[in-house]
PDB file as gemmi writes it, atoms N, CA and C in Angstrom:
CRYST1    1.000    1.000    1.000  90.00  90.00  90.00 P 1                      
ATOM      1  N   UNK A   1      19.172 -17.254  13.858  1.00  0.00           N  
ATOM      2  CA  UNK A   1      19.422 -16.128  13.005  1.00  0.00           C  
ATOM      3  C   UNK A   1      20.867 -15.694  13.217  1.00  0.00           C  
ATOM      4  N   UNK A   2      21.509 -15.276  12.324  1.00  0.00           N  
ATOM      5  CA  UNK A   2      22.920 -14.739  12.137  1.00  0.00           C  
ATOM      6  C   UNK A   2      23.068 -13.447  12.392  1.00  0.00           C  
ATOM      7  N   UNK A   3      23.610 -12.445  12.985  1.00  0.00           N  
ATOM      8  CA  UNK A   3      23.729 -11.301  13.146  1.00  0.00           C  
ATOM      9  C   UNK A   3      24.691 -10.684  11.696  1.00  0.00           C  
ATOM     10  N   UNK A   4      24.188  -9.312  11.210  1.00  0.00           N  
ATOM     11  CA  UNK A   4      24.662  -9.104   9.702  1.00  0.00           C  
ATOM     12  C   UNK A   4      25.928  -8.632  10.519  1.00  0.00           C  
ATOM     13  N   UNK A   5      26.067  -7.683  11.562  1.00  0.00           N  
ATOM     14  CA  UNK A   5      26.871  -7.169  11.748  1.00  0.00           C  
ATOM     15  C   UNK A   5      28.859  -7.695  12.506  1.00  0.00           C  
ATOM     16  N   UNK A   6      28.500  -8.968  13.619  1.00  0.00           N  
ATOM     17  CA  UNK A   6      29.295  -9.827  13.942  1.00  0.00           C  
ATOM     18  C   UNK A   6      29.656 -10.862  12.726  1.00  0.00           C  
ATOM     19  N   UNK A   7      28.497 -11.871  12.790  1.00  0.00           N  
ATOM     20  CA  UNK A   7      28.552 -12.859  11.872  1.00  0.00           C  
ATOM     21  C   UNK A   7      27.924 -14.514  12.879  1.00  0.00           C  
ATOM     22  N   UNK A   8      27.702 -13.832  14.163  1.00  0.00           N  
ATOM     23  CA  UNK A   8      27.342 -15.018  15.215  1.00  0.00           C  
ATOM     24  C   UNK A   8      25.971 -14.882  15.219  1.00  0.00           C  
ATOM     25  N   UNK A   9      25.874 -16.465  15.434  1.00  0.00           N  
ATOM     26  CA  UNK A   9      24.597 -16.748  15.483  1.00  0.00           C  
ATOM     27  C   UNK A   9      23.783 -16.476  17.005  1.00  0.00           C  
ATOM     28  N   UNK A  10      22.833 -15.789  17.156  1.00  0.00           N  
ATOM     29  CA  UNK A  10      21.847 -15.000  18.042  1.00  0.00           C  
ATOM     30  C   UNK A  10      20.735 -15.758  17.697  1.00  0.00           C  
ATOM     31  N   UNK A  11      20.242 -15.624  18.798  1.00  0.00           N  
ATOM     32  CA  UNK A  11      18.495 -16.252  19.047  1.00  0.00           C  
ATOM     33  C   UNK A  11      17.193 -15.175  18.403  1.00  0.00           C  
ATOM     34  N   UNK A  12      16.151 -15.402  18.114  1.00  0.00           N  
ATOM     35  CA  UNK A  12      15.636 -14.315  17.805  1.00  0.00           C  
ATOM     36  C   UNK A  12      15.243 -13.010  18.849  1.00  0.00           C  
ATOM     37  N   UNK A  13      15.677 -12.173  18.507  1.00  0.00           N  
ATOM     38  CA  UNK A  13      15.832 -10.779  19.663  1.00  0.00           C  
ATOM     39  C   UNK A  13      15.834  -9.498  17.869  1.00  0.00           C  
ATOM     40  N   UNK A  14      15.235  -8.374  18.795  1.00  0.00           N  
ATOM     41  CA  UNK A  14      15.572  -7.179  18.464  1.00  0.00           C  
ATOM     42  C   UNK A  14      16.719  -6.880  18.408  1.00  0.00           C  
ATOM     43  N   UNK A  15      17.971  -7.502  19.117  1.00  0.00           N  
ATOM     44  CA  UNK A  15      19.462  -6.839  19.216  1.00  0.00           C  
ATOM     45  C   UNK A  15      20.482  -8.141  19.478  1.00  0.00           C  
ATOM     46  N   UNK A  16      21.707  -8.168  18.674  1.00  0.00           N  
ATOM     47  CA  UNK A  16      22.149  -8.883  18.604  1.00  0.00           C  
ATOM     48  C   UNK A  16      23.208  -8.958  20.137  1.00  0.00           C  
ATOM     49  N   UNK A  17      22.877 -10.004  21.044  1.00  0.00           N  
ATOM     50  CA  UNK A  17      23.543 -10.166  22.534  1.00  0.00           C  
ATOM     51  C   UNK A  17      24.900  -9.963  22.353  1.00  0.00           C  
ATOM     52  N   UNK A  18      25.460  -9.732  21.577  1.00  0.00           N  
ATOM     53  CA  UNK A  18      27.234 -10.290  21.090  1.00  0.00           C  
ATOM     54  C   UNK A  18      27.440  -8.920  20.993  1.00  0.00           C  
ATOM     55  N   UNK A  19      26.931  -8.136  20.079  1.00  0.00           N  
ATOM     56  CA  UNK A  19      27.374  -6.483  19.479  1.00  0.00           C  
ATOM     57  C   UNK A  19      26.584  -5.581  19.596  1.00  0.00           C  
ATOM     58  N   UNK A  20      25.345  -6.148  19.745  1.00  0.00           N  
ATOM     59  CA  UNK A  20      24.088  -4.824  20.024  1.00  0.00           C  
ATOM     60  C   UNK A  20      23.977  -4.232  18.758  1.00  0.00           C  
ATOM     61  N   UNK A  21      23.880  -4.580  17.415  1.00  0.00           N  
ATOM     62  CA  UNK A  21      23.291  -4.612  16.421  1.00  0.00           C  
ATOM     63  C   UNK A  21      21.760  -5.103  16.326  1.00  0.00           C  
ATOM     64  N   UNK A  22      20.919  -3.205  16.009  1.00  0.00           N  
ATOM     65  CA  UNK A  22      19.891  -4.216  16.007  1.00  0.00           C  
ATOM     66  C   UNK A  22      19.342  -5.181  14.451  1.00  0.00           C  
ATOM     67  N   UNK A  23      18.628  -5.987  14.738  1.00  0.00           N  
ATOM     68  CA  UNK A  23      18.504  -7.569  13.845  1.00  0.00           C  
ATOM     69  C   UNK A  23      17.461  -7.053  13.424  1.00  0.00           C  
ATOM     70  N   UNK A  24      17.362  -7.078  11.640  1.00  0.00           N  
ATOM     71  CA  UNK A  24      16.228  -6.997  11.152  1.00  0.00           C  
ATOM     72  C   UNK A  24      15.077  -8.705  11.338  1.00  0.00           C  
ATOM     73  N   UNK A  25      13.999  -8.429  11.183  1.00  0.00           N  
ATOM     74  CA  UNK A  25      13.047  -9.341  11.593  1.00  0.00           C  
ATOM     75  C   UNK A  25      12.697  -9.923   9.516  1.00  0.00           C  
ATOM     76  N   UNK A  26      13.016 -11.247   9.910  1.00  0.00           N  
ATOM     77  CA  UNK A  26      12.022 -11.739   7.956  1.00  0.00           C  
ATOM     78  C   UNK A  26      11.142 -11.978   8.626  1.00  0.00           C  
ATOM     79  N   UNK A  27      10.341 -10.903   7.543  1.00  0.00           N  
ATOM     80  CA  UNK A  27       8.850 -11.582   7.619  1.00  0.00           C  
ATOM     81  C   UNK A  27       8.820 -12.304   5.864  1.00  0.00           C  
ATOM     82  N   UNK A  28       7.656 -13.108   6.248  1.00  0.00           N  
ATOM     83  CA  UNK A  28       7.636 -14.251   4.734  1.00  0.00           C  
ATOM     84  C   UNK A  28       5.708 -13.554   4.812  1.00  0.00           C  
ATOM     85  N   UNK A  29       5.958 -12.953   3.709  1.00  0.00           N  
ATOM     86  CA  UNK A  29       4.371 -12.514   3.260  1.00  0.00           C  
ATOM     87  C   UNK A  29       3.820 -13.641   2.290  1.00  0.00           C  
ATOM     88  N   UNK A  30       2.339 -13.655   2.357  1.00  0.00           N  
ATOM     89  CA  UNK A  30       2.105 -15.168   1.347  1.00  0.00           C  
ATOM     90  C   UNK A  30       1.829 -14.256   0.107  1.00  0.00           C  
ATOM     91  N   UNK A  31       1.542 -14.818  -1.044  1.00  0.00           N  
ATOM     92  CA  UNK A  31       1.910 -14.304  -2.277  1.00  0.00           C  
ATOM     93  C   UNK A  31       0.773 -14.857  -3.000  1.00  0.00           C  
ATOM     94  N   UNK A  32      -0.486 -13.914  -3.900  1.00  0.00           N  
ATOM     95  CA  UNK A  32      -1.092 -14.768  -3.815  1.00  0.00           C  
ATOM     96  C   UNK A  32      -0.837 -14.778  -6.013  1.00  0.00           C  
ATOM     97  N   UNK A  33      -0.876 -16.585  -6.025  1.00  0.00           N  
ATOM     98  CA  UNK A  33      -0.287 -16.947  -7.444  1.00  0.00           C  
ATOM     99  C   UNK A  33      -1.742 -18.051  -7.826  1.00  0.00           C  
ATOM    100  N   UNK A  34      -1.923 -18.366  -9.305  1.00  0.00           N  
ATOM    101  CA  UNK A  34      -2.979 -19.349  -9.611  1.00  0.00           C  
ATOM    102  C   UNK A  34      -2.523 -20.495  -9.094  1.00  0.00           C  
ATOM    103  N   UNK A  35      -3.386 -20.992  -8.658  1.00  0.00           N  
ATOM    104  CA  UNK A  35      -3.163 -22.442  -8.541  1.00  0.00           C  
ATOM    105  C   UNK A  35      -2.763 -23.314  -9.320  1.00  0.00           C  
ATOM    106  N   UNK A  36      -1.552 -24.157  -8.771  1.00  0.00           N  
ATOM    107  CA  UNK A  36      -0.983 -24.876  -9.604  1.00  0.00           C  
ATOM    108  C   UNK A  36      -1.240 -26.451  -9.917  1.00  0.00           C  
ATOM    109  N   UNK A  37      -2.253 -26.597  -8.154  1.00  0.00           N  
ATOM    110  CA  UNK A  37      -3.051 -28.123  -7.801  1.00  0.00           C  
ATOM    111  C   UNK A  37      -4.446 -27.773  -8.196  1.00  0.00           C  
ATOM    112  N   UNK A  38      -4.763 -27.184  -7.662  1.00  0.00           N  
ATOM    113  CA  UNK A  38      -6.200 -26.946  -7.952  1.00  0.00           C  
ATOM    114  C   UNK A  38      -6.927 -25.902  -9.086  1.00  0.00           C  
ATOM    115  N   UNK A  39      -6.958 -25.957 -10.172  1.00  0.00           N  
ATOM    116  CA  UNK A  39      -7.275 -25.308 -11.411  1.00  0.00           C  
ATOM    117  C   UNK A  39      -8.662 -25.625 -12.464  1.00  0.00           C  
ATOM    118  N   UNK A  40      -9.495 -24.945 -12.303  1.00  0.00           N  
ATOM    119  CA  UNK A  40     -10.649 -25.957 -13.181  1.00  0.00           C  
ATOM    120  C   UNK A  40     -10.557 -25.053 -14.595  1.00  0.00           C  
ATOM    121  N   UNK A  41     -10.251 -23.827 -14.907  1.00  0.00           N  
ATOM    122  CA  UNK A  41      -9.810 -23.132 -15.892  1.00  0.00           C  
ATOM    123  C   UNK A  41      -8.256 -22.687 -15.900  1.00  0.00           C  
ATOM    124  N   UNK A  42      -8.242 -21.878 -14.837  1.00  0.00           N  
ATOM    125  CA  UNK A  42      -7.085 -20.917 -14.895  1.00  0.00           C  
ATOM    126  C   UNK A  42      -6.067 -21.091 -13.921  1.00  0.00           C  
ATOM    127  N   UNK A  43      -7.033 -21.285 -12.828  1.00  0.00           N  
ATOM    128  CA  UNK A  43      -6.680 -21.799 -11.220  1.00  0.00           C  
ATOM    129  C   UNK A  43      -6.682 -20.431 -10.609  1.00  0.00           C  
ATOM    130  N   UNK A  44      -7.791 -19.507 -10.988  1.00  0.00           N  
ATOM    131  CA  UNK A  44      -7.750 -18.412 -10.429  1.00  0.00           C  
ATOM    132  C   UNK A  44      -8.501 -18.129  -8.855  1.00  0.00           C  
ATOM    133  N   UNK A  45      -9.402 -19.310  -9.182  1.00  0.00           N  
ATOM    134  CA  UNK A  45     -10.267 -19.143  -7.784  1.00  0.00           C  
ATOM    135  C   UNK A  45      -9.314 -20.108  -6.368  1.00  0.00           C  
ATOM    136  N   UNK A  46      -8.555 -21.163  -7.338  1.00  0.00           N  
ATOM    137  CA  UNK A  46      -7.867 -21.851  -6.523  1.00  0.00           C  
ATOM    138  C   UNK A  46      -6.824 -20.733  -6.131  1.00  0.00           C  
ATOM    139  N   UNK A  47      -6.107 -20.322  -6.833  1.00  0.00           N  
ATOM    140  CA  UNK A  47      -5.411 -19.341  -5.970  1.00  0.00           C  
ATOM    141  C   UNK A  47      -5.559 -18.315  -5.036  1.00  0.00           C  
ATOM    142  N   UNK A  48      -6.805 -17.963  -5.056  1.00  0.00           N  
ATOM    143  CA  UNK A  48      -7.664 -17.143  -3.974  1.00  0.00           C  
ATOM    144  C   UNK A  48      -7.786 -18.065  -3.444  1.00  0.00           C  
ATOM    145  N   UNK A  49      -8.642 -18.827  -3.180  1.00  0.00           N  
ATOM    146  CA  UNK A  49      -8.920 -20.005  -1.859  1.00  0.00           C  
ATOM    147  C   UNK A  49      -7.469 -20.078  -1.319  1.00  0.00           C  
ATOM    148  N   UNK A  50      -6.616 -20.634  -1.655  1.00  0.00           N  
ATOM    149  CA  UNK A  50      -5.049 -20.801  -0.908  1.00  0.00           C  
ATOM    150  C   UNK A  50      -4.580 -19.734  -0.218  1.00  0.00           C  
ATOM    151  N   UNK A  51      -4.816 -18.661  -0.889  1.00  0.00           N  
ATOM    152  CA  UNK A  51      -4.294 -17.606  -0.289  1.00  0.00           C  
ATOM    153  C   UNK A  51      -5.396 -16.976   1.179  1.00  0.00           C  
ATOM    154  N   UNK A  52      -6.664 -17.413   0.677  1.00  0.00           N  
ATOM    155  CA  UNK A  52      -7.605 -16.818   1.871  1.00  0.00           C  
ATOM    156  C   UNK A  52      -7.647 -18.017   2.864  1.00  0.00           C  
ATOM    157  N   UNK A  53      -7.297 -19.260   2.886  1.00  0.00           N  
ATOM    158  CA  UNK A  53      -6.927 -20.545   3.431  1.00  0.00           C  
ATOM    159  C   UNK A  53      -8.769 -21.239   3.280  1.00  0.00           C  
ATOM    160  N   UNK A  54      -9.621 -20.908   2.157  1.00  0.00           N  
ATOM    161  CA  UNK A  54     -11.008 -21.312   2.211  1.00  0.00           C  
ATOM    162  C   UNK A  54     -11.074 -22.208   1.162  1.00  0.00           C  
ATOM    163  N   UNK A  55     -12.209 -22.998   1.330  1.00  0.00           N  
ATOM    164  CA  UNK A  55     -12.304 -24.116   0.355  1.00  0.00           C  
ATOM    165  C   UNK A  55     -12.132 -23.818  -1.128  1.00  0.00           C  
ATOM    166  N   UNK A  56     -11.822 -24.035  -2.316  1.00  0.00           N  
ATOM    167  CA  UNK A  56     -11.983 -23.722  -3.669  1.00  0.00           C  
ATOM    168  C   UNK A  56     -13.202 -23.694  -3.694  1.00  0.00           C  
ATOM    169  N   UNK A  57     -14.158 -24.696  -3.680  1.00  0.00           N  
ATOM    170  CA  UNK A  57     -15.264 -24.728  -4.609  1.00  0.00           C  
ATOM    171  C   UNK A  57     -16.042 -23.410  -3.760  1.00  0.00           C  
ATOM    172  N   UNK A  58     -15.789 -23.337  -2.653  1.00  0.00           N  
ATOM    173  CA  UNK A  58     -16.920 -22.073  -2.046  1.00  0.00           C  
ATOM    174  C   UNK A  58     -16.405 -21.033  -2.918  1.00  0.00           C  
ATOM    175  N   UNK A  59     -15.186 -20.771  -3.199  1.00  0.00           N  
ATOM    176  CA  UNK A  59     -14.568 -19.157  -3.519  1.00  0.00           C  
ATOM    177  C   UNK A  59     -15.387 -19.523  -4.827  1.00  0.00           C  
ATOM    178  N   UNK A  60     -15.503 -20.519  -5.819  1.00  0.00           N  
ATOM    179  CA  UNK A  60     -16.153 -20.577  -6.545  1.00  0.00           C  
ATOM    180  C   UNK A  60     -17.624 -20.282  -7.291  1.00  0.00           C  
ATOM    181  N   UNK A  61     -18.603 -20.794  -6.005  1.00  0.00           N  
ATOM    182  CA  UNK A  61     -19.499 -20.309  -5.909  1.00  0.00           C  
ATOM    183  C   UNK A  61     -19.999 -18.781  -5.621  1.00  0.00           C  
ATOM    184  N   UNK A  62     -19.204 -18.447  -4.571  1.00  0.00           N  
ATOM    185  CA  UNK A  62     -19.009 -16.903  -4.490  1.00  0.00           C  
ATOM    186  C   UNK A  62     -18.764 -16.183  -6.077  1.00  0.00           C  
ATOM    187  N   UNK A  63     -17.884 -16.321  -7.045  1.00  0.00           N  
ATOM    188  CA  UNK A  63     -17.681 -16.050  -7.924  1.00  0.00           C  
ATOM    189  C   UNK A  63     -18.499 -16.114  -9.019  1.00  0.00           C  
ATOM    190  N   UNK A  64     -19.173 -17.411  -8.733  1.00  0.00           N  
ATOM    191  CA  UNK A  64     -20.726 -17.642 -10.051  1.00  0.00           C  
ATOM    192  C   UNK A  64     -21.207 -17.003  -9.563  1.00  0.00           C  
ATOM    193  N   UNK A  65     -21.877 -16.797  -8.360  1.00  0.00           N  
ATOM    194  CA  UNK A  65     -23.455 -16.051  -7.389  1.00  0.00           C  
ATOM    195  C   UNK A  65     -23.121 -14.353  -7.708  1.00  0.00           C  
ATOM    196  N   UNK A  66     -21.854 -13.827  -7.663  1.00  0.00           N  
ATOM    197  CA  UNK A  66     -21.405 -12.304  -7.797  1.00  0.00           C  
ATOM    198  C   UNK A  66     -21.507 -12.409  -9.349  1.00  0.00           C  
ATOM    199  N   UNK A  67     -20.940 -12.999 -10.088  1.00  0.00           N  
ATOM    200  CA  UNK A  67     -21.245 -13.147 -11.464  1.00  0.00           C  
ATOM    201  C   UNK A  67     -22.484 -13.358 -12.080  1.00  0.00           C  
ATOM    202  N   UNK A  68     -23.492 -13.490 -11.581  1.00  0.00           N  
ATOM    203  CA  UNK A  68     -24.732 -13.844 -11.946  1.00  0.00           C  
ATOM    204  C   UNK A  68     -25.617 -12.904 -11.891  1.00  0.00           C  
ATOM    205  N   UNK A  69     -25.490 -11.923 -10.612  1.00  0.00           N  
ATOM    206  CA  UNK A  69     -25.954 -10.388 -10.627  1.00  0.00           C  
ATOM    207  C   UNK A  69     -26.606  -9.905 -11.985  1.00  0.00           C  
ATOM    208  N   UNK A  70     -27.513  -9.718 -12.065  1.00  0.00           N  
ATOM    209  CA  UNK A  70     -28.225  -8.831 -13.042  1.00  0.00           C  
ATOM    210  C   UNK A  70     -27.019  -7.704 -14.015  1.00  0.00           C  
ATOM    211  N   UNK A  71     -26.695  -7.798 -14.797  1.00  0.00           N  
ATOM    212  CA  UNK A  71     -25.746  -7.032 -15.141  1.00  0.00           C  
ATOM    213  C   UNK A  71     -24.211  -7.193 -14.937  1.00  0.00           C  
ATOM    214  N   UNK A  72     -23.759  -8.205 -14.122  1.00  0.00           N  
ATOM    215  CA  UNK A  72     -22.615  -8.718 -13.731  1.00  0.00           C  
ATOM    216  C   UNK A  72     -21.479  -9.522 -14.218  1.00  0.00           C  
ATOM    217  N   UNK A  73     -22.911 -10.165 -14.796  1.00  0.00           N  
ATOM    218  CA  UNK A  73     -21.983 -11.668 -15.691  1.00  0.00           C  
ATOM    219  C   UNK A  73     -20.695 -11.132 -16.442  1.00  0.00           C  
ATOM    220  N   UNK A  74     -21.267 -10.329 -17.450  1.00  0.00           N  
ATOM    221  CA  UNK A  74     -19.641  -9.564 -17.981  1.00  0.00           C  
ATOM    222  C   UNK A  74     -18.670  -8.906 -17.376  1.00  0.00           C  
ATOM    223  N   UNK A  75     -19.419  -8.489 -16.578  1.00  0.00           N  
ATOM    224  CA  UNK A  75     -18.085  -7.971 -14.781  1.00  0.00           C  
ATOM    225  C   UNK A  75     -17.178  -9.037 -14.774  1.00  0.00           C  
ATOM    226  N   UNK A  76     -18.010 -10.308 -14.193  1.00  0.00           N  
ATOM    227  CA  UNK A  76     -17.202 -11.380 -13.792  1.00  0.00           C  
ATOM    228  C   UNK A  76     -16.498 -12.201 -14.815  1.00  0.00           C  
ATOM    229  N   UNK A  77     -17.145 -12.643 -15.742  1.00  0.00           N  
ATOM    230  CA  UNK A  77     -16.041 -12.865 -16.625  1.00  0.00           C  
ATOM    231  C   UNK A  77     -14.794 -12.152 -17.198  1.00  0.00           C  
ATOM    232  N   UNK A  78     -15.232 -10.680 -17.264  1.00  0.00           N  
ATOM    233  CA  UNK A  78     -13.838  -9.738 -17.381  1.00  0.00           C  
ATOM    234  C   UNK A  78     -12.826  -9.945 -16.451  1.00  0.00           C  
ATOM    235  N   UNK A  79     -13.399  -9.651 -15.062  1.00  0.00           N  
ATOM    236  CA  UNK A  79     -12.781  -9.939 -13.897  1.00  0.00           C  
ATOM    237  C   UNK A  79     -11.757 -10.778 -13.611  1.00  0.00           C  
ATOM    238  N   UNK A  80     -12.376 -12.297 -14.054  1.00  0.00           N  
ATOM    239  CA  UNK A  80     -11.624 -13.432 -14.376  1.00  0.00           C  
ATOM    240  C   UNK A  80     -10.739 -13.749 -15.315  1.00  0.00           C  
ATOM    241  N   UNK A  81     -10.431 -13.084 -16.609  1.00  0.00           N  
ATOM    242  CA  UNK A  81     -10.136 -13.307 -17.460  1.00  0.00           C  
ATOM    243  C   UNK A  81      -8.406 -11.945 -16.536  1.00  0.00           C  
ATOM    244  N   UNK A  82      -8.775 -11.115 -16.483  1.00  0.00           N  
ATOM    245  CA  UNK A  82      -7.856 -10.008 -15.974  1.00  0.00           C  
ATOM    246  C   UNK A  82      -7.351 -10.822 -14.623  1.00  0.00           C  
ATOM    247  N   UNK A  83      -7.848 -11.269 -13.840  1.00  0.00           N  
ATOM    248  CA  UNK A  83      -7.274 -11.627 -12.927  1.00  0.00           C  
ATOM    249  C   UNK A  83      -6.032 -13.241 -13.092  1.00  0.00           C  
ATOM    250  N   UNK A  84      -6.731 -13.623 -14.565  1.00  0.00           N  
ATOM    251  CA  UNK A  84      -6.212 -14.684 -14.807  1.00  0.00           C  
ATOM    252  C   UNK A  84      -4.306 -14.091 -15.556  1.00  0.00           C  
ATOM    253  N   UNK A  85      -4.596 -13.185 -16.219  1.00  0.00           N  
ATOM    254  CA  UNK A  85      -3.719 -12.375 -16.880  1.00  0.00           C  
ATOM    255  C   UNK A  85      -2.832 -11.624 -15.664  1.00  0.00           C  
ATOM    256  N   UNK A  86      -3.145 -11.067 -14.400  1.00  0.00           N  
ATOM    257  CA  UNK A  86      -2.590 -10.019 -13.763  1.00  0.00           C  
ATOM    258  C   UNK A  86      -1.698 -11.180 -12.845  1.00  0.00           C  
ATOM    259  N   UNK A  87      -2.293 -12.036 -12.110  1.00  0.00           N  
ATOM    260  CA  UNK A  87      -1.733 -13.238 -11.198  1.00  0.00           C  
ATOM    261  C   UNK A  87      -0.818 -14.103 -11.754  1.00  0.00           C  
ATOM    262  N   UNK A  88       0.464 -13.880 -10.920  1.00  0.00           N  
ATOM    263  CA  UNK A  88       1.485 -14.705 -11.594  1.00  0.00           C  
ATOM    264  C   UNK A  88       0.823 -15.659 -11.244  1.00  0.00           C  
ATOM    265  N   UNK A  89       1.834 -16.987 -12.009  1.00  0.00           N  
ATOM    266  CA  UNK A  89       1.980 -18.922 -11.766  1.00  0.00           C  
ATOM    267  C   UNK A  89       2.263 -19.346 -10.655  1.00  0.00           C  
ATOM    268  N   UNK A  90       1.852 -19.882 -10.171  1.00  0.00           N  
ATOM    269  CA  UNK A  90       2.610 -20.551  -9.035  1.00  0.00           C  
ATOM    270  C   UNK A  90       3.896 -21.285  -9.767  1.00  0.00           C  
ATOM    271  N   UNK A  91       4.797 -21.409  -8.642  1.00  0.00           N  
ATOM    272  CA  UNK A  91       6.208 -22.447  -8.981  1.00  0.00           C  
ATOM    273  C   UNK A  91       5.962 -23.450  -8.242  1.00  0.00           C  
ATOM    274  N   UNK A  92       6.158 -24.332  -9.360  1.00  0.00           N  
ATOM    275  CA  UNK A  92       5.664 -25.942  -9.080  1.00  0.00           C  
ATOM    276  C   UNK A  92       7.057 -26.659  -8.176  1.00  0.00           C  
ATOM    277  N   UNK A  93       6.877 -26.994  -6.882  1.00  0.00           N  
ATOM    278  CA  UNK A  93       8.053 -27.757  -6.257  1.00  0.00           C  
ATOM    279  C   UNK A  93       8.233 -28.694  -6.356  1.00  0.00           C  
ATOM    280  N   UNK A  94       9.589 -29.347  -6.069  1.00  0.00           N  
ATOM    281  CA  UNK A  94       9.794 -30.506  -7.018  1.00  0.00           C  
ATOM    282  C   UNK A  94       9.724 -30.397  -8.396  1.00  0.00           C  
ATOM    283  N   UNK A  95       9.119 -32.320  -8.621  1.00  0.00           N  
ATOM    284  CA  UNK A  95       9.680 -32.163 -10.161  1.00  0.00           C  
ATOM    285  C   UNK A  95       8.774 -32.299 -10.922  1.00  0.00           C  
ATOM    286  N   UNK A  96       8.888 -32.299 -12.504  1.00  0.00           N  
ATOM    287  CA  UNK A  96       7.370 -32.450 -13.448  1.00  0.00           C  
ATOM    288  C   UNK A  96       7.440 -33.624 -13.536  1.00  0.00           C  
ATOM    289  N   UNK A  97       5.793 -33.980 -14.018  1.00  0.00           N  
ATOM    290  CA  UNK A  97       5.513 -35.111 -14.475  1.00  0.00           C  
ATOM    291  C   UNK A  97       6.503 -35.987 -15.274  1.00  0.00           C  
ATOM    292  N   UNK A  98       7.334 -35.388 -16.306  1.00  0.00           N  
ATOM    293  CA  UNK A  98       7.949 -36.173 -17.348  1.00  0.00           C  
ATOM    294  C   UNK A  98       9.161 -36.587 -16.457  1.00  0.00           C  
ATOM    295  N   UNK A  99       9.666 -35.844 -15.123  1.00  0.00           N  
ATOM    296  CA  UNK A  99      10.665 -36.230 -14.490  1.00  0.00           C  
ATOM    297  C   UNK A  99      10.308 -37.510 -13.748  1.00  0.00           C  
ATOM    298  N   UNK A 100       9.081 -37.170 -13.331  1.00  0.00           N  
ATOM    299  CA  UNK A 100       8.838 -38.369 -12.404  1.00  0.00           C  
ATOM    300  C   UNK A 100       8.764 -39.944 -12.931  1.00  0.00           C  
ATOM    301  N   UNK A 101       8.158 -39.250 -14.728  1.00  0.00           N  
ATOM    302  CA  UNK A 101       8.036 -40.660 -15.164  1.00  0.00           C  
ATOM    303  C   UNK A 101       9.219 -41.629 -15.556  1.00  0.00           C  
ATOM    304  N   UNK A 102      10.047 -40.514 -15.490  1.00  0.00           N  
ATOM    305  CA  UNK A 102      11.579 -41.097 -15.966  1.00  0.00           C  
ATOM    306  C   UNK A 102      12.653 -41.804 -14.472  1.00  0.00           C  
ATOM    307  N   UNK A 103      12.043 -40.871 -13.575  1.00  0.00           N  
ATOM    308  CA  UNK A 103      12.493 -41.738 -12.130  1.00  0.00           C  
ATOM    309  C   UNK A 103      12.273 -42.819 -11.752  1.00  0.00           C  
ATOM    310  N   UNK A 104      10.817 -43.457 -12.072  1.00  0.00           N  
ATOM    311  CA  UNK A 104      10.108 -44.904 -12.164  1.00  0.00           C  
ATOM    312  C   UNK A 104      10.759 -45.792 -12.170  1.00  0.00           C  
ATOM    313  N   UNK A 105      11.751 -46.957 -11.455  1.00  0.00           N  
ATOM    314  CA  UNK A 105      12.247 -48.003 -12.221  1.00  0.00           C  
ATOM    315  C   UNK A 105      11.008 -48.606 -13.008  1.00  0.00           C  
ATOM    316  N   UNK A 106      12.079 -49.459 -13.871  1.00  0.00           N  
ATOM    317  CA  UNK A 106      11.454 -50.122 -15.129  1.00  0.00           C  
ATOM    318  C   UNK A 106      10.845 -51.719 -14.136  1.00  0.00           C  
ATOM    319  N   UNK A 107      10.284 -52.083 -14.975  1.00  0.00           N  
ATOM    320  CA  UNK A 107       9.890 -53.341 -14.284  1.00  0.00           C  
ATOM    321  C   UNK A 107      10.021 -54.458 -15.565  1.00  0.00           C  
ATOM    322  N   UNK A 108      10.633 -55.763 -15.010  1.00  0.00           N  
ATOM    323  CA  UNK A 108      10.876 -56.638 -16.267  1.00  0.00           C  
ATOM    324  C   UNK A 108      10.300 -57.361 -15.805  1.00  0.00           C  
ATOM    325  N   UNK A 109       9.558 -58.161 -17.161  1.00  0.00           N  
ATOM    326  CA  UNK A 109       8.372 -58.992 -17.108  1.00  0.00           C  
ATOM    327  C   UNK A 109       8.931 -60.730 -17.205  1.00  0.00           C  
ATOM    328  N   UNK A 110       8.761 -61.758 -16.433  1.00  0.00           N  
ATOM    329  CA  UNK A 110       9.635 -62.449 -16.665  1.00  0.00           C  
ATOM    330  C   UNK A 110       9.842 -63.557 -15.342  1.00  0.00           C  
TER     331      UNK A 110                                                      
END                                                                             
């Protein structure tokens, strides 16, 4: 880590050893976005599973079984439909498909 206040690089500490600036700490919060691998509609449950680190298809089932409730079903489909709308995209890393297909060498037949 870089100290904002010197400009030298410090180990991670509360205070920078060089100037005694104290060092703010990054924290990296996870973010939770639809799934961009795993999607069977929306990728809404996949993006919950990623974010809760649990299988998809369980968060899934959880989601039919709460949806199925006597009176629910329209809960859960609202639910889903809003949650599909409220949850950003994930950003796809790397490159798209059409890039990749264009990276391919060609192969000559021959």
């Amino acid at each position: 880590m870089f100290c904002s206040n010197c400009g030298r690089e410090a180990e991670c500490s509360n205070y920078c050893p060089f100037c005694g600036t104290p060092q703010r700490q990054r924290v990296s919060y996870k973010k939770l976005t639809l799934s961009a691998t795993d999607s069977k509609i929306a990728g809404v449950c996949g993006g919950i599973a990623e974010y809760l680190d649990f299988d998809p298809t369980i968060v899934r089932l959880i989601w039919v079984a709460l949806s199925v409730v006597p009176g629910g079903f329209v809960g859960g489909i609202l639910a889903y439909f809003l949650a599909w709308v409220i949850i950003p995209k994930a950003s796809v890393a790397g490159s798209t498909a059409a890039d990749a297909v264009q990276a391919q060498p060609s192969v000559k037949a021959g």
